[in-house]
N, C-alpha and C positions, 0 to 999 in steps of 0.2 A: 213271386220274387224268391230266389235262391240268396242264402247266405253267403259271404264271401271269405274262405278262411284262409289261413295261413299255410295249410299244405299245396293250396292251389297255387303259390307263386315257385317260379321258378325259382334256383338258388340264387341267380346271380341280379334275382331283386334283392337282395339279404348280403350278401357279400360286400363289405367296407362301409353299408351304409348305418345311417343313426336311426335304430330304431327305439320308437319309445311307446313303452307296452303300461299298459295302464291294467294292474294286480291287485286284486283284493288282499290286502296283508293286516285288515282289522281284526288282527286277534288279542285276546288278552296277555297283559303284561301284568307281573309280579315282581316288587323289587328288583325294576329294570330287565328281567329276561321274560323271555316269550313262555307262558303256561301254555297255551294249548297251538303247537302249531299248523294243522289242518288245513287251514288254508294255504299256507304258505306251499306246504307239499302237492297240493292240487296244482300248485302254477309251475310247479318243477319243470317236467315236459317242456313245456313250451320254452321258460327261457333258456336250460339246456338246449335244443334245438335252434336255437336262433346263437347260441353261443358258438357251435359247435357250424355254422354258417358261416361264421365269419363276422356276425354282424358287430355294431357297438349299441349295447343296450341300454337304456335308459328308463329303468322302474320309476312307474308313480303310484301312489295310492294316500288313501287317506287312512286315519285311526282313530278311533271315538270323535267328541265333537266340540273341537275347542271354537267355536263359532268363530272365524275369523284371525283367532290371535294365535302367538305362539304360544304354547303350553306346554315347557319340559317334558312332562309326564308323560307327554303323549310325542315326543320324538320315534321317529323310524329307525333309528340308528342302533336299539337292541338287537330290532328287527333284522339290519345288514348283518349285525353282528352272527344272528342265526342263523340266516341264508346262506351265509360264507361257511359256519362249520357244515349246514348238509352238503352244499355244491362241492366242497372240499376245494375253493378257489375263490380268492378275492375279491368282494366287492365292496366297491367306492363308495363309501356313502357322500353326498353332495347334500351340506346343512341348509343351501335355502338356492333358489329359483336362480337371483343375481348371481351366483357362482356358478352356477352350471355351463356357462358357453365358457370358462378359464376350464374347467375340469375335461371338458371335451377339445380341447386343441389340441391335446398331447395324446388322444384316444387311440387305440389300436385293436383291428378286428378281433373280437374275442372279451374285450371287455366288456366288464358288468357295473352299473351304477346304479345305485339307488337312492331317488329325490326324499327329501326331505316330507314329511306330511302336506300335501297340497293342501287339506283345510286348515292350515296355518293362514290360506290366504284366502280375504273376505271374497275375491271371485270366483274361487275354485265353486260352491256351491249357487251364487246366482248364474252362473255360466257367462259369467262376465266374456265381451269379446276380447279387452285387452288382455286382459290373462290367459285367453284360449291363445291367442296370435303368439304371446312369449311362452309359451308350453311349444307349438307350433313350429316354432322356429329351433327348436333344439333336435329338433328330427326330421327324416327322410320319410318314414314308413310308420305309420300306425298300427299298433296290436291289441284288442282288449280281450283282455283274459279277466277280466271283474263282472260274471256272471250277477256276482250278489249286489253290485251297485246298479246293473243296467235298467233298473227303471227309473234310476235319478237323469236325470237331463241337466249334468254338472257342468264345468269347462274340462275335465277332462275326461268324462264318458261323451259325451257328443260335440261338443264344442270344438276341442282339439281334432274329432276325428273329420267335421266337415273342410277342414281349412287342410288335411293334406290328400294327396290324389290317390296315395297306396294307402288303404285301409281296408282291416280283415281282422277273422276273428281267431283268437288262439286255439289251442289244443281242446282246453276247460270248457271255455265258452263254447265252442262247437258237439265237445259230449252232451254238456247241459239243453244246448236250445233240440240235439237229435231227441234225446229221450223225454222231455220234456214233452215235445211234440207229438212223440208219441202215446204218450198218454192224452196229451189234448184232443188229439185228431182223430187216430186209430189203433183205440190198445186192444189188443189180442185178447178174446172174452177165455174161459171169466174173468171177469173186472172186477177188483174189490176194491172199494176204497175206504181207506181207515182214516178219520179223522180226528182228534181230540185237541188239548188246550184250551185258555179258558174262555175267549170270545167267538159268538157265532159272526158276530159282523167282518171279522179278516176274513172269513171262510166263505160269503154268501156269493161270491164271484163262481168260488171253487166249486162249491154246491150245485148252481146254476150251469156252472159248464159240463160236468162230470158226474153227475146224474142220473142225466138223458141216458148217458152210456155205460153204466155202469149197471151191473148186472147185481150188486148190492152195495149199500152203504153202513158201514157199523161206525157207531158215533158213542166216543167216550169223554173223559175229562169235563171240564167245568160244560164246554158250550153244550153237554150231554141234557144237562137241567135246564137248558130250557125247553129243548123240545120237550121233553117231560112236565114239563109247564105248559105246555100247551095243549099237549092231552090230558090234560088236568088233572095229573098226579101230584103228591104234596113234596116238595123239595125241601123241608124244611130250611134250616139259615143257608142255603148250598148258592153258591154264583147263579146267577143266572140273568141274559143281556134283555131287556126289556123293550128296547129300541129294532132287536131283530124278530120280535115276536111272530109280527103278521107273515114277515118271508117266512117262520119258522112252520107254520098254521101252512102256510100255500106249498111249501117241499111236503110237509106232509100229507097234505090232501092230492099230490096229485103223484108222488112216489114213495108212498106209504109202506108199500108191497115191499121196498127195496131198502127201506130205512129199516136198521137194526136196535136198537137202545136199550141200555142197561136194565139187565132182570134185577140185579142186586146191587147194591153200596156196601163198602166201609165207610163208615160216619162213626165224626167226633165232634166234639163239643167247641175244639180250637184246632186250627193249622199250627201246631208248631210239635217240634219231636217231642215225644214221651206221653203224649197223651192216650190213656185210654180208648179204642176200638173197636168197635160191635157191625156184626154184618145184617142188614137190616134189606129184605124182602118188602113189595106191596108201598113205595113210596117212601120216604125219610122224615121222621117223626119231627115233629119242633123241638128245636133247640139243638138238632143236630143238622151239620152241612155235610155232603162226600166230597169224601177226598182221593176214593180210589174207586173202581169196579170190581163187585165182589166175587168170589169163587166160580160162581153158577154163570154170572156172565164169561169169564175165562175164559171159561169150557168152553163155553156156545160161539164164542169170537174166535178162537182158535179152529173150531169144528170149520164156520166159513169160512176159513181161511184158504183151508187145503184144497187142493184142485186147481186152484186159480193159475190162468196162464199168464196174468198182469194183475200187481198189488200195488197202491199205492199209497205211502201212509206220511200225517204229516199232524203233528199233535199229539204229548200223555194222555193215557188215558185218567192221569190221575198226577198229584204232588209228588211224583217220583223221587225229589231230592230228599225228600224228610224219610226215614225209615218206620217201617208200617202203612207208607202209602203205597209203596212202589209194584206191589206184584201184577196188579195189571199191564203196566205200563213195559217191563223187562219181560212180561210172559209175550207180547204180542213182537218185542223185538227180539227175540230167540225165535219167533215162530215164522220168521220174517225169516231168517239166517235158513231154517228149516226147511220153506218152501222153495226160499233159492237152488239149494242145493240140490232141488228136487226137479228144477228145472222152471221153476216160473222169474216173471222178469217183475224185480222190485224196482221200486225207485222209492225214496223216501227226502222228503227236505222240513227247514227248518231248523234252527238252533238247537230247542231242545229237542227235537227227534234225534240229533245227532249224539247228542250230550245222553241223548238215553240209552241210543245202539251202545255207546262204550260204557256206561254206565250198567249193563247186562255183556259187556264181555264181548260184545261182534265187532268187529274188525269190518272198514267202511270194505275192503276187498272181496268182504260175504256176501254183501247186498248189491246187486247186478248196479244200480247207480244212488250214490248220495251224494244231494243237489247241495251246493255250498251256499245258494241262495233263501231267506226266508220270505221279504217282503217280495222279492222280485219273482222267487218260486212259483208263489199265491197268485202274482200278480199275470205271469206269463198264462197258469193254469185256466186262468179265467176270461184267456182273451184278448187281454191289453196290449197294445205295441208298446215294449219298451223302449225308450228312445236310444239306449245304448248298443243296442240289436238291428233297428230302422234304419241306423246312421250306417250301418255294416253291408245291408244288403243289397243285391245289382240290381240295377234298375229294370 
């Protein structure tokens, strides 16, 4: 099955119609403005394009998780507010669902709207039908550009998109599912994949699919200790998922060759800034947990890095945000920027893989693709049909 996107339609499916494009816009809010806007700029493309069409657009998305209710804090309407200064052109914000057919009678090709938070309403999330049908009805054409929601099977990642006939996928969503893919399918050796963060059980998908194909694996951050726990090294107080063990024991007994893990730690006594740091060789003594990868490891992650004609990283190597944890973690994303530049294809996803590339100074423009997606990332990597991507593709 082929994908079905949005450059495949002709214009004059676009032209005066209502189209309603469903956008990841959950980003963080501070004293009512947008802190980090990322997402927002990823869906840029597409709604320009669909403005510059002719069409009448209608944004939906949700923002954090007011389970059903309305929750001020979590209005989208900062959001319009920020939209409209990058677009440099007005957009409507529409406060809830019942006003939206008065806001669109007076519409004209070119216009931009943006709905009100959909998890305001208890069906947006069980994919109720009657709220998919009044989603439904306020549009001609469907568009999902919300990579990072598409494995929820909401009323408006799949729901809205079965009930209208033109549905396809945006600019975003169709970068994401290409390279994406290619990394699932056929990435260009050497393969390296870099994983860290603190649990091995998000990751046991990723492991199992990416693996097989991968010409090595180096593994940092928390879910580092348990494999280290399993080869029966002492982690003193360090994380480590007890519940992943056995899968942890069977990657290693059968791609051992290919699993990389930590020569050294920075360990301390407590996770929190200013605490005393010591780099500790041969295992992590009691009474201390790591919280970073030490020197010697660096090197040797960095060394495998180079060469590679496909990286793939998704996980710190370490507590990056507290100062004194960080250098593992900003040396592998510099060396990320490095190999790019060098000519290999990065892709990296996850929250805080992204919060770490800026947090070491790279620019998302350095790294060949950064996937806007965490859970749905993990999720695609390892296999799963998402149902926001299922609903998109031709028969």
């Amino acid at each position: 099955m082929k994908l079905k996107t949005l450059r495949t339609l002709p214009p004059e499916a676009l032209q005066g119609k209502r189209v309603l494009v469903r956008v990841d816009f959950n980003v963080p809010l501070e004293g009512g403005t947008v802190k980090d806007d990322t997402r927002i700029r990823a869906a840029l493309p597409t709604i320009q394009y669909l403005v510059d069409k002719g069409a009448v657009v209608l944004l939906m998305s949700h923002l954090g998780r007011p389970k059903g209710r309305v929750v001020p804090e979590l209005s989208l309407r900062p959001v319009a507010e920020h939209l409209a200064h990058l677009l440099g052109r007005p957009v409507i914000f529409v406060p809830s669902l019942e006003e939206a057919p008065e806001h669109l009678k007076t519409a004209r090709p070119g216009d931009l709207y943006l709905l009100e938070n959909t998890r305001f309403y208890p069906g947006e999330t069980k994919n109720d039908p009657e709220f998919a049908r009044k989603l439904a009805a306020l549009g001609e054409v469907y568009v999902n550009d919300a990579f990072g929601t598409a494995h929820r099977a909401h009323a408006s990642t799949y729901g809205v998109a079965t009930l209208l006939p033109v549905r396809v996928a945006g600019f975003l969503m169709e970068r994401e599912v290409r390279y994406l893919s290619q990394v699932r399918d056929h990435p260009e050796p050497p393969f390296t994949v870099i994983l860290g963060g603190a649990k091995v059980a998000d990751k046991i998908g990723v492991l199992e699919s990416l693996l097989p194909k991968a010409d090595r694996c180096l593994i940092g951050g928390g879910m580092a200790y348990t494999f280290l726990k399993a080869q029966g090294q002492p982690i003193g107080e360090s994380l480590w998922d007890e519940a992943s063990l056995e899968a942890v024991q069977r990657f290693l007994a059968e791609y051992g060759d290919r699993i990389f893990l930590p020569e050294d730690h920075v360990v301390a006594e407590e996770v929190r800034a200013g605490v005393p740091v010591e780099i500790v060789e041969d295992g992590i003594p009691a009474g201390k947990r790591g919280v970073d990868i030490g020197p010697k490891t660096i090197a040797r992650f960095l060394e495998l890095m180079e060469g590679n004609r496909t990286v793939f990283w998704n996980g710190p190597m370490g507590v990056f945000e507290i100062p004194g944890f960080e250098n593992g973690t900003l040396a592998i994303a510099r060396k990320l920027r490095d190999i790019t530049r060098q000519g290999a294809q990065t892709i990296t996803g996850g929250g805080d893989t992204v919060r770490a590339l800026h947090a070491a100074g790279v620019r998302d423009d350095e790294i060949t693709h950064v996937s806007t997606g965490g859970g749905a990332t993990l999720e695609f990597l390892a296999g799963k049909e998402l149902p926001g991507i299922q609903v998109l593709m031709e028969p």
